[in-house]
Structures are given as structure tokens and as C-alpha cells.
N, C-alpha and C positions, 0 to 999 in steps of 0.2 A: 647588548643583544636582547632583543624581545623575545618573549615568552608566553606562552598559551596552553591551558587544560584545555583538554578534550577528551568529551565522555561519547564513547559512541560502543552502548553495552551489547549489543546485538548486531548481528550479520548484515542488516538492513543498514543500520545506522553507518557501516564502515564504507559500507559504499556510497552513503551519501556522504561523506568526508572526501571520498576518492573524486569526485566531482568538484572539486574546488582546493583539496590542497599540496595538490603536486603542483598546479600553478602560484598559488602561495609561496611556496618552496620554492619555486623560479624564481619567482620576485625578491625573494627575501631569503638567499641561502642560507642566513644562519640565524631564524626564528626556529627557536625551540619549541616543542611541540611533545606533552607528554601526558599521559593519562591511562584511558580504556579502550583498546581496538583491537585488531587482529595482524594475523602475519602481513597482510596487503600493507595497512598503515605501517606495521613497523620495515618494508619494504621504502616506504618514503623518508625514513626518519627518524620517527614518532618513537618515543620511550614510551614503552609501555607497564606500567605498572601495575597494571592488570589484565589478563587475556581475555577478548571476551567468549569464549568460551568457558571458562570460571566464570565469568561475570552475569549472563542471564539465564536467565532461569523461565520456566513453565509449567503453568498451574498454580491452584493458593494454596496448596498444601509445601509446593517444592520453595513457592518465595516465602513462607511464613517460616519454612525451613533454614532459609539464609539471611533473616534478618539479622543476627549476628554479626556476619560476614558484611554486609553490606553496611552496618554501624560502622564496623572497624576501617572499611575502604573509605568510607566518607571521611572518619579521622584522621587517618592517612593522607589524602588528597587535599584537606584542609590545610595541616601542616605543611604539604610540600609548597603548595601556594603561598604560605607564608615567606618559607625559609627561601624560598624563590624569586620570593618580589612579585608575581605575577599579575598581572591587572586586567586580563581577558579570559574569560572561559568558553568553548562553543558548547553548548549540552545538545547532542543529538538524541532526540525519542525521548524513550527510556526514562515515560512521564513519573513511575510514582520516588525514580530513584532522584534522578534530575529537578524534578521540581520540589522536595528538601533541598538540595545541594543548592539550587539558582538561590535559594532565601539566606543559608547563610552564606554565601560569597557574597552577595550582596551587601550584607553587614559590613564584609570585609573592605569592599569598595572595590571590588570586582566587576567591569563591565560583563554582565554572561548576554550570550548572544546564541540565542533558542533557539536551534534550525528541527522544522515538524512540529508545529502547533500540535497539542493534543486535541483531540476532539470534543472540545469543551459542550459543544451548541448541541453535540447526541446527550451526554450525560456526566456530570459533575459539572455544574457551570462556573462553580464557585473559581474552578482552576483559570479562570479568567481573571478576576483580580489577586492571584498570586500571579500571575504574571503582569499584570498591570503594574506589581508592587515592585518585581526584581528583575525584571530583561531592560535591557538598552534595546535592541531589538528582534525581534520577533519576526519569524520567515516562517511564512504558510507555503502548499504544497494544492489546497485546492480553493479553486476563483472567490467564491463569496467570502473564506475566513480572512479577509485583510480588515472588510467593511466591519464582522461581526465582532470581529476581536477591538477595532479598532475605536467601535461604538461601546468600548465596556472598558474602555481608561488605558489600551495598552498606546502607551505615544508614537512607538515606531512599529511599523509590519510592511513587509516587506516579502508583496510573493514570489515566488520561484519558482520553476518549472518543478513539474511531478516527476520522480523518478523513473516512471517507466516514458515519461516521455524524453530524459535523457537515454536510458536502453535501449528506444526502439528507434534513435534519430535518423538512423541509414535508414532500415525498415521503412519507414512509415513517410519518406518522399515519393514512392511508387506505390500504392494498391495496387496489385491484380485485380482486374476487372470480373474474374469469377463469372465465366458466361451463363448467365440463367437466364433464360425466359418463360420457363414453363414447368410443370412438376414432370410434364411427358420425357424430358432431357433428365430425368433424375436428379437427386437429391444429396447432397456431400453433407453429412449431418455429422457435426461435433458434440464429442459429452467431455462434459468438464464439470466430473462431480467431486473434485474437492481434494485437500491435503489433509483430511483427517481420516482417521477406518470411521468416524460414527458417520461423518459425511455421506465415502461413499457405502457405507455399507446400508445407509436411509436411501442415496438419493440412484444412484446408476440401476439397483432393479428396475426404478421406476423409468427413468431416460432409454432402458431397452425397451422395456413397455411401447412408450411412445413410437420408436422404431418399428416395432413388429405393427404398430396401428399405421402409421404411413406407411408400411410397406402394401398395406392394403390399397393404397390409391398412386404409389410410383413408387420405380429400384431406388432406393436408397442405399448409401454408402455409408457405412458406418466408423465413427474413427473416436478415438480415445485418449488424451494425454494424461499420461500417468506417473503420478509424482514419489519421490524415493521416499515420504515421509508415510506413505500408505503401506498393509501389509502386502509383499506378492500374494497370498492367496485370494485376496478380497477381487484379483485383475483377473487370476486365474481361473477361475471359477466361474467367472462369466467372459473370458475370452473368449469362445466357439460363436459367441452373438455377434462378436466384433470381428471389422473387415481390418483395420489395419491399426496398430496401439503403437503411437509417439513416446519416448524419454521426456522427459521434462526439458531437456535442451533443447526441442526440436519444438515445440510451441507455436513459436511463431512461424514454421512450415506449416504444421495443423492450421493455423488462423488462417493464412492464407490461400488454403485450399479449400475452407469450409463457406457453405451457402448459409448457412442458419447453425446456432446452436443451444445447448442448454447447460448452463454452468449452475454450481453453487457461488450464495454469495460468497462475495471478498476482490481480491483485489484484481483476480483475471476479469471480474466484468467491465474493470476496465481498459483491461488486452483486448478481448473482443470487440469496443467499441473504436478502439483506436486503428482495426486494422477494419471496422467498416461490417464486422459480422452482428446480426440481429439474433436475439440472443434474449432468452426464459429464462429467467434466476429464481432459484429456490432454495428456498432454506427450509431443514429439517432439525429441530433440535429436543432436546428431552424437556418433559415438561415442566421442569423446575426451570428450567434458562425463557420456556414461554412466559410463566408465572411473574418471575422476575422481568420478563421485559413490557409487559401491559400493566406490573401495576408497580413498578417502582424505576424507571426508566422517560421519566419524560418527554423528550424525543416522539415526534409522531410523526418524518418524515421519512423517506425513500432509503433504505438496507442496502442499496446496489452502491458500487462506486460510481457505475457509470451513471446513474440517473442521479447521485449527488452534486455531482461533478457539474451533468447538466442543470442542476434544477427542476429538472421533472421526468417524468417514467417516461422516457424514451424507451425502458425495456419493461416486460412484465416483469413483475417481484408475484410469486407464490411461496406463503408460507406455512408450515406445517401440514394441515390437511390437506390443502387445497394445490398442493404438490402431487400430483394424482394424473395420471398419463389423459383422462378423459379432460381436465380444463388445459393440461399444456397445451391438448390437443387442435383445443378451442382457439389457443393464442397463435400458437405458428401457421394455422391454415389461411387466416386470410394471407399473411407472406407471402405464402407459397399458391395460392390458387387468383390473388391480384398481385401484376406486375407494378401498379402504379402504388401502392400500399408497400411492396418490397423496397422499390426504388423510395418513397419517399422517408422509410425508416433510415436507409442507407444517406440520404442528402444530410439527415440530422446529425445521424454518426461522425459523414467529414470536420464536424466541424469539435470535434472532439478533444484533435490534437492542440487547435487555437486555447481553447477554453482552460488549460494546464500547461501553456509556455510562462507563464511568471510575467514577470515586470522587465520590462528593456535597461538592464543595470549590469554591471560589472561587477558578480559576487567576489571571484578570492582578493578583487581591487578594497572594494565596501570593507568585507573581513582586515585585510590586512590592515589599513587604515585607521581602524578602532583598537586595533594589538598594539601599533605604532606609534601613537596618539597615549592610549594608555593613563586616562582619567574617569572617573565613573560619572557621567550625567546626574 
């Protein structure tokens, strides 16, 4: 019977597990499967020997707090791999714990198989030839890291579709057409300031700003999704401005009802570019996270996902000051005052979804095969 660790420390990570190893499990009903995930994975199977809710953590105060905890998990999981036989590991994310662990299972003669490159090409680069040194292979999540990684020693990489483009797969074979032609027809304006308070409490004064100034030139509709991870008061507070405020399950209704929108970066710029909405991303941060990113961050390309994704500022990126109702104001009018400008942001958007389908290959086939197989390259 084959055997496989799997680290998947975070919420994110288990669901990208869920995407490939319940069909694993078809194929292979009695490949064991044990490690770090949550109730869903041990729903499949998976022995968990650690939940990950125990398992991640937030902030460097809260992980400098569990270094301990995370020594002794690593010893743990070492050991069971031994006592195990095990000669495959998947480490999902869960870069600074996983990429220790991939070096010594590698020692061990562990094939580890790295699903989520870390974002070596923004900052730490060096994390490229630690993986160059201990993945069998390596599965990227956006278009360029196959070439960038694969130009800095890693031998196998292997892209895969982006997680939200497994999410939104029904979604996103139909757009609604969103009839606009004109700002006279009004305006469906979406805010999507963010999953933190310092987020929204920097960025949605300024997104109603903007509102109250288009409302000067056409009826605008105002709409909001709001996520469990923010205070209620920070929604409350300014709900009397707002026409209608989404749960976070309902998103992608909001996306598809919205003409234009304004998000904070991260990972919604790339929901709004996938369901076709044009879209001002801003970032507001304190000035110690500026400090540190001009002059110890090497990286000097595009914050957005969506404009990474693409290769270039398909959307506007405003950062820190320049997050200011009077330049959004600048970016969204020609949108909305030329139809051929709107339309032609939107033809670059389709092609969105293409750009984060991965490689034409059979992953839990590829996985299962290297578990099976069971020798280290």
C-alpha cells in the first residue's frame, strides 16, 4: 500500500488538495494519506495529525510564537515518514514551514512534490534554488512562473489552473452582458475595500468619496461586499451611503451585476477580472510596510493579481497617496464617458480565464504515479 504526507497548513491550501485528491482516492482506494488539513480532507480519508486550524498562524509576533510547536510538528512528521516507508510528500503553500520540511525529506529520499510556488520573482529569490535543490516537481498557479522558475535550476514545473479558476468554472462560461452604453443609463459601482479593518477603514471612505463625485455626472448604484474577517462596525458606519451590502458568499452575484469597480489589492482583482469587471486597485498601508517595500523589496513590478497574471496594468494600481477620490476619479471616467475604451478594457479581461487554465495534463494521474513509482530523482 502507498503512502503520501501531506502538508496543507491553511484553509487555502485544503482546498487545493480537494481538487485532486478525492480522485486519487478513486484511483487508488487504499493510498494512505496523512499529515496537516482540516475536517473536509479528513472527510476524504486523510489522517490528520495535525488540524489546521492548530497548524497556521498570523502575524510575526503569533509565528515567532509557535516556533516551538512547529519544530516539534516537523520532528513528528519526520519520524512518521520514516516509520512509514513513505517516499512522496505534496507540501501545499505554507512556504517558510514547507520549504524547511521539502530539504530534509529530501535528505531522506523523499520525492516532495510542491503544489504553489511561492512568489520567489516579488521577493526572496534565493527560495528558487531551494527548490531547484529538493522538489521532484514544482506546480505553479500563474502563466509566467513555469519559464521563471524553470530558468533558475528547477527541472520539473508544472502549471495548473489558478484556484479561482477552478471556483468559478460554472460561473465564468456565461458573462452577463451588463448592458451599458452610456453613463446617462447609470452606473452599478462596486467597492471591494478589503479583508482587513486597516484596509477598509484606509480605503472605502475614500471609494464613497468617489461615489458622491460621480454622482455628480450620473445615478450611481452603490454596492459593497463585505467580508466576516472585518469589524461590523467599520460596514456600519458607512452603510447609509451604500445601496445594497453582499455577504461574502454572494460575490460573485456583486461581480456580475457590477459596471466598474474599485477593490483593494490581493486576490479579488483577480475575481473582478475574471467575470470581465474594470477595476482601480489600491493599496493603503502604514508607513513602515511603504519603507520596507521601496527599499528592501526588490520587485518593481504590478501589486494587482490581475495585472500579474496579465503581464501588464490592464487595471490601474494607486498606492498610498495617490489613492485619493480626485485621481480614481481620473481613471474610471474615460470608462465610463468612451464606450470604445470600456469595451476595449473588457475584450482584454476575456481573456483572463485562458491565461490561469495550467497545462493540458492529468494531475491526481501525474500525483498518483510519482506516489506509485516511489523512488526519488
Amino acid at each position: 500500500m502507498s503512502s503520501v504526507l501531506l502538508i496543507a497548513g491553511e484553509k487555502s491550501g485544503e482546498e487545493h488538495a480537494l481538487s485532486f485528491l478525492p480522485q486519487m482516492k478513486a484511483m487508488d482506494p487504499g493510498l494512505e494519506v496523512y499529515g496537516v488539513g482540516g475536517d473536509e480532507l479528513k472527510k476524504q480519508g486523510m489522517e490528520l495529525v495535525y488540524h489546521l486550524k492548530d497548524f497556521s498562524s498570523w502575524g510575526i509576533s503569533e509565528v515567532i510564537g509557535k516556533i516551538p510547536f512547529y519544530l516539534r510538528a516537523e520532528k513528528n512528521l519526520i519520524e512518521m515518514v520514516k516509520t512509514k516507508g513513505t517516499k512522496t510528500a505534496i507540501l501545499i503553500d505554507f512556504q517558510d514551514f514547507n520549504l524547511r520540511l521539502a530539504k530534509k525529506l529530501k535528505k531522506l529520499g523523499v520525492n516532495v512534490l510542491y503544489y504553489v510556488a511561492p512568489q520567489a520573482w516579488a521577493w526572496k529569490a534565493y527560495r528558487a534554488q531551494v527548490l531547484a535543490n529538493t522538489v521532484h516537481t514544482l506546480f505553479t498557479i500563474l502563466p509566467f512562473e513555469r519559464e521563471w522558475f524553470g530558468s533558475r535550476g528547477v527541472k520539473q514545473v508544472k502549471g495548473v489552473m489558478h484556484p479561482l479558476g477552478l471556483h468559478y468554472k460554472d460561473e465564468l462560461h456565461q458573462i452577463p452582458a451588463r448592458p451599458f452604453s452610456s453613463m446617462k443609463d447609470g452606473v452599478n459601482l462596486l467597492l471591494l475595500p478589503g479583508s482587513r479593518n486597516f484596509e477598509v477603514q484606509g480605503l472605502l471612505p475614500e471609494f464613497l468619496a468617489v461615489a458622491d463625485l460621480l454622482k455628480k455626472h450620473c445615478k450611481v448604484r452603490v454596492t459593497l461586499v463585505r467580508t466576516s474577517s472585518v469589524k461590523d462596525t467599520l460596514y456600519d458606519y458607512y452603510a447609509p451611503k451604500i445601496d445594497h451590502i453582499y455577504k461574502s458568499d454572494e460575490l460573485t452575484q456583486a461581480l456580475r451585476e457590477a459596471h466598474i469597480s474599485l477593490a483593494a489589492s490581493g486576490t479579488v482583482t483577480l475575481s473582478t477580472a475574471l467575470f470581465e469587471v474594470p477595476t482601480v486597485v489600491c493599496y493603503k498601508g502604514s508607513l513602515l510596510n511603504e519603507f520596507i517595500f521601496y527599499n528592501f523589496i526588490s520587485y518593481k513590478g504590478p501589486i494587482s493579481l490581475a495585472n500579474i497574471v496579465h503581464e501588464k496594468m490592464v487595471f490601474p494600481e494607486l498606492l498610498q497617496y495617490e489613492a485619493n477620490p480626485t485621481v480614481i476619479m481620473r481613471k474610471i471616467m474615460p470608462w465610463l464617458t468612451n464606450m470604445s475604451t470600456y469595451e476595449k478594457i473588457k475584450a482584454e479581461l476575456k481573456e483572463t480565464k485562458n491565461k490561469i487554465s495550467g497545462e493540458d495534463f492529468d494531475l491526481p494521474r501525474y500525483l498518483l504515479d510519482v506516489i506509485q513509482k516511489g523512488h526519488c530523482n
